[in-house]
TIVOVO-734100 format. One record per residue (C-alpha): x, y, z. Coordinates in steps of 0.2 Angstrom, whole numbers, always signed. Layout:
<<X Y Z>>,
...
//
This chain:
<<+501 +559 +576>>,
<<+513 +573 +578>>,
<<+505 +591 +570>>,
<<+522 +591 +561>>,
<<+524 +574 +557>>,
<<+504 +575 +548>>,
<<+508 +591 +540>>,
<<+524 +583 +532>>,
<<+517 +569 +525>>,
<<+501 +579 +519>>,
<<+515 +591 +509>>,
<<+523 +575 +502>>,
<<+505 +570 +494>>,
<<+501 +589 +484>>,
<<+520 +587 +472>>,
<<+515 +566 +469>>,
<<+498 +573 +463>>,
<<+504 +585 +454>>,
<<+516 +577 +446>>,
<<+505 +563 +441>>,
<<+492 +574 +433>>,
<<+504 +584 +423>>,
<<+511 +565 +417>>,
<<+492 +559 +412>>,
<<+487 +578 +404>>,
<<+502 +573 +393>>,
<<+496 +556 +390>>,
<<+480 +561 +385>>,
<<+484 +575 +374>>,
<<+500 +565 +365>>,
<<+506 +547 +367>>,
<<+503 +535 +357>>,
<<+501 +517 +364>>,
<<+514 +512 +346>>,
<<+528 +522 +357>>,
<<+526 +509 +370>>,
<<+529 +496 +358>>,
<<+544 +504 +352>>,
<<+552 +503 +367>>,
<<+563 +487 +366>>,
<<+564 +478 +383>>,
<<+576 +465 +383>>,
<<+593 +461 +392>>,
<<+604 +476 +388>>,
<<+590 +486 +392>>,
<<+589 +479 +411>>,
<<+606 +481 +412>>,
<<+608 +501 +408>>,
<<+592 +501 +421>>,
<<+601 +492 +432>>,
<<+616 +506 +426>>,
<<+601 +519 +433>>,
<<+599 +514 +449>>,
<<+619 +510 +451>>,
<<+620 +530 +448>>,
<<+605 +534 +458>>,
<<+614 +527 +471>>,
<<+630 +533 +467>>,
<<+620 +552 +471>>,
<<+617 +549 +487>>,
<<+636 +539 +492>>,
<<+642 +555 +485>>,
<<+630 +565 +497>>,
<<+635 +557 +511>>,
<<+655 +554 +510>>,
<<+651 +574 +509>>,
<<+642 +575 +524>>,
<<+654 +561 +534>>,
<<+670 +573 +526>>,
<<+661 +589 +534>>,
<<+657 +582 +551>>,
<<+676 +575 +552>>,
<<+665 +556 +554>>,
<<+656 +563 +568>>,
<<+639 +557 +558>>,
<<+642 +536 +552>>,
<<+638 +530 +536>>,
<<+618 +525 +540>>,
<<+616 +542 +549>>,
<<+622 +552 +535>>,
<<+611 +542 +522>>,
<<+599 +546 +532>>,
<<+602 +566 +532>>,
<<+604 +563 +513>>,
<<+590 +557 +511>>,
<<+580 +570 +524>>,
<<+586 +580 +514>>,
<<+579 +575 +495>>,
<<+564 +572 +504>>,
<<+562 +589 +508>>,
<<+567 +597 +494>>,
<<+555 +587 +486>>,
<<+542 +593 +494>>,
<<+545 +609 +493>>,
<<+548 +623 +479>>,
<<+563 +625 +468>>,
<<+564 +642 +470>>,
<<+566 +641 +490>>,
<<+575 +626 +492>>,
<<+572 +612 +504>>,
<<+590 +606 +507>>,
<<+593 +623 +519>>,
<<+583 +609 +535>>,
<<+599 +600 +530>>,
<<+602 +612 +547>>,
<<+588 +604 +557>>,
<<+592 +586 +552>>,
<<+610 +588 +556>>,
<<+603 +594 +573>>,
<<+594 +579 +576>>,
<<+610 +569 +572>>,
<<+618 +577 +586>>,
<<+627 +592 +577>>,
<<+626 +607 +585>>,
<<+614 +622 +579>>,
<<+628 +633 +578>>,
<<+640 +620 +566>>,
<<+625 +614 +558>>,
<<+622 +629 +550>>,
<<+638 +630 +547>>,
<<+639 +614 +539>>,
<<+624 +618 +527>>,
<<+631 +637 +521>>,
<<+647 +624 +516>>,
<<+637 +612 +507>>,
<<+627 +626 +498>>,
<<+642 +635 +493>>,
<<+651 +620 +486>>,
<<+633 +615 +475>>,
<<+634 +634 +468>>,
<<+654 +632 +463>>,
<<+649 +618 +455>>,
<<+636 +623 +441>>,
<<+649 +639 +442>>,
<<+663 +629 +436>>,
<<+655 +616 +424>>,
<<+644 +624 +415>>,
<<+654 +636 +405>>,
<<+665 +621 +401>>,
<<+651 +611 +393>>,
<<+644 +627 +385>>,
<<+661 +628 +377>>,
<<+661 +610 +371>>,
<<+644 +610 +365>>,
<<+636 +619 +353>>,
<<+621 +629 +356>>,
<<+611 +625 +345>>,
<<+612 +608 +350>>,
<<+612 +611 +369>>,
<<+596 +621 +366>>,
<<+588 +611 +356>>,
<<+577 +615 +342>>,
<<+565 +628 +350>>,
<<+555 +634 +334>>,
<<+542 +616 +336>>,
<<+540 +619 +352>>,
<<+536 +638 +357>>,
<<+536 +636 +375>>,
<<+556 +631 +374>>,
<<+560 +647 +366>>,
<<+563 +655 +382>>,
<<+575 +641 +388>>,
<<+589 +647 +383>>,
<<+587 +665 +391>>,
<<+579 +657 +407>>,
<<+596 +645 +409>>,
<<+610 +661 +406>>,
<<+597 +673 +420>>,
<<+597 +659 +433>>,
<<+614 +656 +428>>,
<<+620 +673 +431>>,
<<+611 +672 +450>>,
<<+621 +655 +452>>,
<<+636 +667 +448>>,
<<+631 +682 +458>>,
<<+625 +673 +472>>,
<<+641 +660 +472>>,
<<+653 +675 +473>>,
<<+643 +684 +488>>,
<<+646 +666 +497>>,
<<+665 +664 +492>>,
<<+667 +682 +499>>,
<<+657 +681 +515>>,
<<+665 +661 +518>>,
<<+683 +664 +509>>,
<<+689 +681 +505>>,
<<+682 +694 +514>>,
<<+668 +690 +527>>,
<<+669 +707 +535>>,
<<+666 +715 +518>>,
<<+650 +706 +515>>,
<<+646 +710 +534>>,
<<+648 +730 +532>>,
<<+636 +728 +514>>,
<<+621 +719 +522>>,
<<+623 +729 +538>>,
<<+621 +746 +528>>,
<<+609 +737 +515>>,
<<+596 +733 +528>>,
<<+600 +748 +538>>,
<<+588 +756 +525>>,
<<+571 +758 +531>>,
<<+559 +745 +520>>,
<<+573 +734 +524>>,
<<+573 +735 +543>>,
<<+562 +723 +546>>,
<<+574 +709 +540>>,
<<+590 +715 +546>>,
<<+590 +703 +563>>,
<<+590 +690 +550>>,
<<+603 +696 +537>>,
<<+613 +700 +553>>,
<<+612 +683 +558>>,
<<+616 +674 +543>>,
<<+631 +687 +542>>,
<<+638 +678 +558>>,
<<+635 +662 +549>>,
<<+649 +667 +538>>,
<<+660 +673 +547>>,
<<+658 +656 +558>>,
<<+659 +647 +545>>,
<<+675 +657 +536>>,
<<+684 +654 +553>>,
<<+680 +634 +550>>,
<<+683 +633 +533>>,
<<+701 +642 +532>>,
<<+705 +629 +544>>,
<<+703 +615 +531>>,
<<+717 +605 +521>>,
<<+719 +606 +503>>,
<<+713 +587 +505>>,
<<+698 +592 +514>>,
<<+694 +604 +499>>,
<<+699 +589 +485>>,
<<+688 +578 +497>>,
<<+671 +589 +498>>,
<<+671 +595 +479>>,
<<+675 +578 +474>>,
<<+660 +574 +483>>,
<<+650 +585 +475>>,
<<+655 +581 +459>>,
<<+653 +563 +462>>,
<<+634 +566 +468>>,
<<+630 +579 +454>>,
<<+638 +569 +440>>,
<<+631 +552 +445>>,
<<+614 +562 +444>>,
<<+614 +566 +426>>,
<<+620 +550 +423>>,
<<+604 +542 +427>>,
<<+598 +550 +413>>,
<<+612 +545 +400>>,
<<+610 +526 +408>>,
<<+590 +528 +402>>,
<<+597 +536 +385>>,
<<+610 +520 +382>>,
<<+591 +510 +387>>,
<<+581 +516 +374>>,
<<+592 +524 +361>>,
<<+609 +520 +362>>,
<<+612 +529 +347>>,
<<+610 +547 +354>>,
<<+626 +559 +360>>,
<<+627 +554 +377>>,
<<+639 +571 +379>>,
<<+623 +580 +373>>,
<<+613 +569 +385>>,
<<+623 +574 +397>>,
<<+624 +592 +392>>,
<<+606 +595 +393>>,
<<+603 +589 +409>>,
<<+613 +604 +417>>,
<<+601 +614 +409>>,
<<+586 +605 +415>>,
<<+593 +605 +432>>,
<<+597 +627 +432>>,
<<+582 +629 +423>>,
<<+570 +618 +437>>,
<<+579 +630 +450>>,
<<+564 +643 +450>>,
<<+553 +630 +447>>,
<<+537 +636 +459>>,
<<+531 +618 +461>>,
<<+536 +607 +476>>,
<<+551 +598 +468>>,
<<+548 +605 +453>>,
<<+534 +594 +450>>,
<<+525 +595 +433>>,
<<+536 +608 +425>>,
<<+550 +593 +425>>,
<<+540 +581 +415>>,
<<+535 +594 +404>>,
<<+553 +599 +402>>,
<<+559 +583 +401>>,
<<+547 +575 +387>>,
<<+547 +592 +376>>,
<<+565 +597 +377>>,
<<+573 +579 +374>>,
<<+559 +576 +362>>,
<<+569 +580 +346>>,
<<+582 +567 +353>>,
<<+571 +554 +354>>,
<<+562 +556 +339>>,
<<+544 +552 +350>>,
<<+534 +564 +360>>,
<<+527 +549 +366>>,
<<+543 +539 +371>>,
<<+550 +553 +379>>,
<<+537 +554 +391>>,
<<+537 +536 +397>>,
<<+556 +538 +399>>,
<<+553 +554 +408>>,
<<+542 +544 +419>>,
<<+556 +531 +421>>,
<<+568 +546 +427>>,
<<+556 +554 +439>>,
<<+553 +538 +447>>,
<<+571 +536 +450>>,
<<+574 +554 +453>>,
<<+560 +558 +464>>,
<<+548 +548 +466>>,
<<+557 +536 +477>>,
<<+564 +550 +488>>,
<<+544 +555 +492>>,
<<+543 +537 +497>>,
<<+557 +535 +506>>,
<<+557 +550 +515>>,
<<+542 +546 +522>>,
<<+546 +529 +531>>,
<<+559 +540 +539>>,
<<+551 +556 +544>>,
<<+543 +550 +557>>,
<<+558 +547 +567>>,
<<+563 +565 +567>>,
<<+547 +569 +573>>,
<<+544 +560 +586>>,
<<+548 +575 +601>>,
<<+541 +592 +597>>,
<<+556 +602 +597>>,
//
């Protein structure tokens, strides 16, 4: 077996374990068989799970109608998927905080993409995820109210730093969006000058090759983008949308399952807040801390510890699991010639 290949697939197995021991610490130290029970499995209760997997699969059509818009249909519909899913697969296997969708770069390669319009294909795709917590989450602050999107943090003392964790990550998402809509769309020679003269400085130095490079990046991928139709841009963020939307929705879809009776605004709500708080998650894919999150911070909506975490379960399954899996069968294909 390929060294790559093996290592991969050994990478994939640490985040399932994790994941799975986080799920029976919890079992052990809170559910209650009675939750199970509670549950109600019965016909409208297959269709909104059947409704789940619609969405799930509505992510990933979204994903790759972006990635066939961006390649001007060089990559079909199966070849996109399939970066797509490359791409989950990673990201799952690898920590929040650094972020596995940036070998959306070598994927694209191994489709045929240049190096050189790959990366700048993936500074495109990066920038249009950041603009969109940028532009929806203020609006949902604004419709919700806090103390409702926060939840009740006084029962549970770990979600009392939430809140604050969501507006600091937050504020990088803004920070971070604004140096990429300078260095892509406004000014790329500005951001050009600042990370020359930042990394001109001597504890720096070290790095700049890299910041230079990822400088060119821009400014290639400025001199792409500018080119572009307003259709192309409707195209691309509607994409986005799309994908990121049909995400949360799995979520409201295993709400209208199990209790139907809950705001699916504030369903919906909380999951951006899930999603920017699991950015800095240090596990691969965030494995652990999400069904921690999940269970305790949609626990007051559910009314059951215990239910919460078997629906948790259900929307990791869906969310994750199932991109471990399948981005295993694929793997090996992209690893079959040492490159």
């Amino acid at each position: 077996m390929n060294p790559e290949l093996r290592n991969t697939l050994l990478k994939a197995v640490v985040p399932a374990l994790i994941g799975v021991g986080v799920v029976l610490w919890l079992f052990v130290d809170d559910f209650n068989p009675a939750a199970w029970h509670s549950l109600q499995f019965d016909m409208h209760t297959v269709l909104c799970l059947a409704l789940a997997v619609v969405f799930v699969i509505g992510r990933d059509f979204g994903l790759a109608w972006r990635f066939r818009t961006i390649t001007d249909g060089a990559l079909p519909w199966r070849r996109a998927f399939k970066v797509d899913i490359m791409c989950a697969f990673t990201s799952a296997i690898t920590p929040s905080a650094v972020g596995g969708s940036a070998l959306a770069i070598f994927y694209l390669n191994r489709e045929g993409i240049t190096v050189g319009r790959a990366t700048t294909l993936t500074l495109t795709t990066l920038f249009l995820d950041e603009l969109f917590f940028v532009v929806f989450c203020p609006v949902l602050v604004l419709i919700i109210p806090g103390s409702e999107l926060f939840g009740d943090a006084a029962s549970v003392p770990l979600l009392q730093g939430v809140e604050i964790v969501f507006w600091l990550v937050y504020a990088g998402i803004v920070v971070w969006t604004a140096i990429l809509f300078t260095g892509i769309l406004a000014r790329p020679d500005w951001v050009e000058k600042a990370v020359v003269r930042l990394f001109g400085l001597r504890w720096l130095r070290r790095w700049k090759p890299a910041a230079e490079g990822m400088t060119a990046n821009m400014k290639a991928t400025s001199a792409w983008v500018k080119g572009q139709s307003r259709r192309w841009w409707l195209q691309v963020f509607g994409a986005t949308t799309l994908s990121w939307f049909s995400r949360y929705f799995v979520v409201n879809a295993l709400f209208m399952a199990f209790v139907p009776a809950v705001s699916g605004l504030l369903v919906f709500g909380r999951q951006f807040v899930v999603w920017v708080v699991l950015m800095i998650s240090p596990t691969p894919g965030a494995s652990g801390i999400s069904e921690w999150l999940f269970t305790n911070y949609y626990g007051d909506l559910i009314g059951d510890v215990s239910a919460a975490l078997v629906i948790a379960m259900i929307w990791r399954i869906l969310s994750y699991y199932i991109y471990l899996f399948a981005g295993v069968c694929l793997a090996p294909s992209y690893f079959r010639k040492k490159r």
